[in-house]
ZAGU-717468 format. One record per residue (C-alpha): residue in one letter; x, y, z. Coordinates in steps of 0.1 Angstrom, whole numbers, plus 2048, in hexadecimal, padded with zeros to 3 digits. Layout:
<rs>
aXYZ;...
</rs>
This chain:
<rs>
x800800800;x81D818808;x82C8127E4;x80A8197D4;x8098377E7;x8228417DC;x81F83C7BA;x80084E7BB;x8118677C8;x82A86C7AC;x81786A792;x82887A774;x81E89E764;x8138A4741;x82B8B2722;x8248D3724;x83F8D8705;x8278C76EF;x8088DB702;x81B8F76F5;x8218EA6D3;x8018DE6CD;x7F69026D6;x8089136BD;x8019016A1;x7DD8FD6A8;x7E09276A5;x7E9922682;x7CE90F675;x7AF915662;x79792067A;x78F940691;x7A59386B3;x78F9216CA;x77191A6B0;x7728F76B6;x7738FA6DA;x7768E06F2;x7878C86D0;x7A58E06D2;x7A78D26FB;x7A68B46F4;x7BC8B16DB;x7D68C56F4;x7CD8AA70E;x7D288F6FA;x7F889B6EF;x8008A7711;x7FD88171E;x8068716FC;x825889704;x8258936DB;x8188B16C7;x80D8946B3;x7F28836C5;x7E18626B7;x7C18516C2;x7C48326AB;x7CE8166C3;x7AD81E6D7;x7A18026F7;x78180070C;x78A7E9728;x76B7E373B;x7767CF75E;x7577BC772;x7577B1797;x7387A77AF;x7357B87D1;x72B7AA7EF;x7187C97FB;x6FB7B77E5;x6F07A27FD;x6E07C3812;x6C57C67F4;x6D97E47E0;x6CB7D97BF;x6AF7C27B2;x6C67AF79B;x6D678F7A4;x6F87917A4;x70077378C;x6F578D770;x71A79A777;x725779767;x70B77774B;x71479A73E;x73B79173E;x731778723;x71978F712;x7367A8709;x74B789701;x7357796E8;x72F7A16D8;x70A7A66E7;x7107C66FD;x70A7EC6F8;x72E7EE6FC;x7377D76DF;x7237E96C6;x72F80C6D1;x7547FC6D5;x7507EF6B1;x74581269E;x75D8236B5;x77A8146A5;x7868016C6;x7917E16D6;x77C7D76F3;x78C7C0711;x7797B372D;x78C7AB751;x77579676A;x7907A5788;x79078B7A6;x77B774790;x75C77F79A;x75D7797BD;x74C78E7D2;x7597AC7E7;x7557AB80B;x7347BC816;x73B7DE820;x7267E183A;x7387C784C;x75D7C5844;x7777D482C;x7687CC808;x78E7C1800;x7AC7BE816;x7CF7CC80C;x7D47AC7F9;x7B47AB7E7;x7B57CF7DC;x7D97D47D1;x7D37B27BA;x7B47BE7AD;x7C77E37A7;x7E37D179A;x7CA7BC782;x7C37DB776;x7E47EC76F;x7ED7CB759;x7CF7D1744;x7DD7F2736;x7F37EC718;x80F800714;x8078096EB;x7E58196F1;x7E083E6E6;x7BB8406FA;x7AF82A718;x78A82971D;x77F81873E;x75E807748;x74E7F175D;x7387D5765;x72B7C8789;x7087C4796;x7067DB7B6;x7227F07AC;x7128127AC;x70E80E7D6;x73680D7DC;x73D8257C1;x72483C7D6;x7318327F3;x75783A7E8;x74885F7DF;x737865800;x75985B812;x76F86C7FE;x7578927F8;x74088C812;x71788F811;x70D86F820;x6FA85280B;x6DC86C804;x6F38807F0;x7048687DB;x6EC8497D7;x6D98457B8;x6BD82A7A8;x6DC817799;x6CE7FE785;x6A9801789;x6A180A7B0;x68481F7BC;x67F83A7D3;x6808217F4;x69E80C7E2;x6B282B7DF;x6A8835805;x6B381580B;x6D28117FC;x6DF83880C;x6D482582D;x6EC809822;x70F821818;x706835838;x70C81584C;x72A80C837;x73682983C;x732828864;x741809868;x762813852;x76383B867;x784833876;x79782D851;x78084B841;x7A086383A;x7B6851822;x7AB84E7FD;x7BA82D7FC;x7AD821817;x78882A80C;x7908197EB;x7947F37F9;x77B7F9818;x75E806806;x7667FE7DD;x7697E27C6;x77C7C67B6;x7777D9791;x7787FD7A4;x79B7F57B1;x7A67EA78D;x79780677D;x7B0819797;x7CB80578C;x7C580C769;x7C383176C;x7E682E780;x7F581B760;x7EA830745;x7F3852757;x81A83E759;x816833737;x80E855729;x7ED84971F;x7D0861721;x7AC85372E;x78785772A;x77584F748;x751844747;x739848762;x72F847783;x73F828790;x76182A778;x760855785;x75D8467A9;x77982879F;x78F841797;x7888617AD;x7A18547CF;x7BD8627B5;x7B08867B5;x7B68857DA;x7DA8727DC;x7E388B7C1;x7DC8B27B9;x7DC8A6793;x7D3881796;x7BA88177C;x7C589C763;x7D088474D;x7A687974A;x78B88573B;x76687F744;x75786F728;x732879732;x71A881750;x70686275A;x6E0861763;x6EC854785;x6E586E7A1;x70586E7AB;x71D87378E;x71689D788;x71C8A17AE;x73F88C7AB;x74989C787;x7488BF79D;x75A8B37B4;x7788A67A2;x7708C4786;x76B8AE76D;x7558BB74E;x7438A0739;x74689F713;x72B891711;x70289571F;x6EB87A714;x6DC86A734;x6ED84B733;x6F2833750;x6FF812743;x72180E748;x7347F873B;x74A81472B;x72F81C717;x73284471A;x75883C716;x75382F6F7;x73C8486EA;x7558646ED;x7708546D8;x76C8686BB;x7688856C7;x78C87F6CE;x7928736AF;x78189069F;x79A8A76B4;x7B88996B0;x7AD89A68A;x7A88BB689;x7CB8C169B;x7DC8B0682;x7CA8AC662;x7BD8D165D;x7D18EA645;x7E290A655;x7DD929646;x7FE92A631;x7F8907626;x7D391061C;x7DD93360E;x7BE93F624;x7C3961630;x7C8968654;x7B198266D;x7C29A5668;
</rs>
C-alpha cells in the first residue's frame, strides 16, 4: 500500500512543449481562433499525454472490467447477481450496447472478470477487500492497459455496483447516502431510501478508516472499481490519455483526485450519466462531460460514444490546411 501510494503520488505531468506546439500551429490554421471549441482542447489533451504535437487516436481500447459485490445481499438492487456473469458472455459473443458502439467507433473491446467474479465482502460488515484482495484486483487492472494505445476508454459491469460507487463519493466529498444514491438499475422511490440507509451504515461501520483515499477505495469499493484505479494509474505512466464513462468508472477512479492535485488531468469525462449522483461528482472533481444524452448503462458505453469526437479533433489538428498552405487570407 505504501508503494501504491506512492506511486499515486508521483504521477508524471503532461508535455507542456507539445501543449505549446500544438497551440501554435492550431493558430495558423483555417478557422477563426477557437471556432471549434472544445475539439481544439481536446486535441491539446490528447498531445499533452501522447507527449507529441502529433497526437493519434488509431489504436483506440474499451476495456470494460466486471466484478459482483457482496453488499447485494442487503437488497441494493432487484437483479440477481448471476446477471454479472450472463452479461460477461453477452459482450463476448458480440450482443451488448457496448459491442455495437465499440464496433462503429473503430475500437477493440476487452473484457476483464477481475477476482473471477467473486464477490466483495459486504460493506456493511467488513472491508469489501483486504490489502491483498484490492492491490490484485488494482494490479489486474494495471496489466490490462497496453503500452501501444493512443486512447483508453474504461467501463464497467457488476450488478450492485452503483451502491459502492455512491458510497466511495459520500466518503471521499461528503453528503451522506441521500446525496449520492441513485435508482441504479431500476429502484424506486423506497429502494433508493433504502439503499442511502444501506451506504450510511457502510459508512458507520468503516468511520475510523474515513480519511485516506485508499483506504475508502478497498473498504467501501469493488473488485472492477479497484482495476478501473489500476488502469487509470497505467495509462497516466504510459502516457496514454483516457475517457472515463460514468458514474461507477467517475467514482472507480476519483480516490486519484485526492492522492494527487492533478491525478485525473490526464482524463476526460466522456458524458453525464442519468444516475443522481454523477453531476454532483463531475463538480466535484471539475470534470465537464462531452457529452449529454441521459445514458445510464455502463459498460463503457458513453466512453465509446465519445471516440470520435476525438478522432474528429485530432483530425482537424492535423489534417486541416493553414492559411499559407490554403493561400486563404488572414484577419487584418
Amino acid at each position: 500500500m505504501a508503494a501504491l501510494r506512492q506511486l499515486c503520488r508521483d504521477l508524471p505531468p503532461p508535455d507542456m512543449g507539445a501543449d505549446a506546439a500544438i497551440t501554435g500551429h492550431d493558430s495558423q490554421l483555417t478557422k477563426p481562433p477557437g471556432s471549434l471549441g472544445r475539439l481544439e482542447e481536446l486535441a491539446r489533451w490528447a498531445g499533452q499525454w501522447q507527449h507529441t504535437d502529433r497526437p493519434r487516436a488509431e489504436r483506440v481500447d474499451i476495456i470494460v472490467f466486471a466484478g459482483n459485490h457482496g453488499v447485494t445481499a442487503q437488497g441494493v438492487t432487484p437483479w440477481p447477481v448471476d446477471v454479472t456473469r450472463q452479461m460477461v458472455a453477452n459482450f463476448r459473443n458480440g450482443g451488448a450496447a457496448i459491442n455495437q458502439i465499440a464496433r462503429v467507433s473503430g475500437a477493440c473491446l476487452h473484457v476483464v472478470e477481475v477476482e473471477d467474479l467473486r464477490p466483495t465482502a459486504d460493506m456493511t460488515h467488513a472491508p469489501a477487500m483486504d490489502e491483498a484482495t484490492f492491490l490484485r484486483a488494482l494490479a489486474a487492472g494495471m496489466r490490462a492497459v497496453r503500452p501501444d494505445t493512443d486512447l483508453l476508454c474504461l467501463g464497467e459491469m457488476g450488478i450492485g455496483n452503483t451502491t459502492p460507487a455512491a458510497a466511495l463519493c459520500a466518503a471521499l466529498f461528503g453528503g451522506g447516502g441521500a446525496k449520492w444514491a441513485g435508482r441504479g438499475t431500476g429502484l424506486d422511490d423506497a429502494g433508493v431510501r433504502h439503499k442511502a440507509a444501506v451506504i450510511d451504515r457502510a459508512l458507520h461501520h468503516h468511520g475510523m478508516h474515513l480519511t485516506d483515499p485508499l483506504a475508502i477505495a478497498r473498504c467501501l469499493g469493488g473488485h472492477e472499481l479497484a482495476a478501473i484505479m489500476g488502469a487509470v494509474i497505467a495509462a497516466r505512466y504510459g502516457n496514454i490519455p483516457v475517457l472515463l464513462d460514468g458514474f461507477i468508472c467517475t467514482a472507480a477512479a476519483s480516490p486519484l483526485a485526492l492522492l494527487h492535485p492533478h491525478g485525473l488531468a490526464h482524463t476526460r469525462l466522456s458524458h453525464c450519466s442519468a444516475e443522481g449522483g454523477h453531476a454532483h461528482l463531475a463538480a466535484a472533481l471539475g470534470l465537464s462531460p462531452l457529452l449529454e444524452l441521459g445514458l445510464r448503462l455502463g459498460e463503457g458505453s458513453g466512453a465509446g460514444l465519445a471516440i470520435p469526437l476525438v478522432r474528429s479533433a485530432i483530425a482537424c489538428l492535423c489534417g486541416m490546411a493553414t492559411f499559407a498552405q490554403a493561400r486563404v487570407s488572414e484577419k487584418a
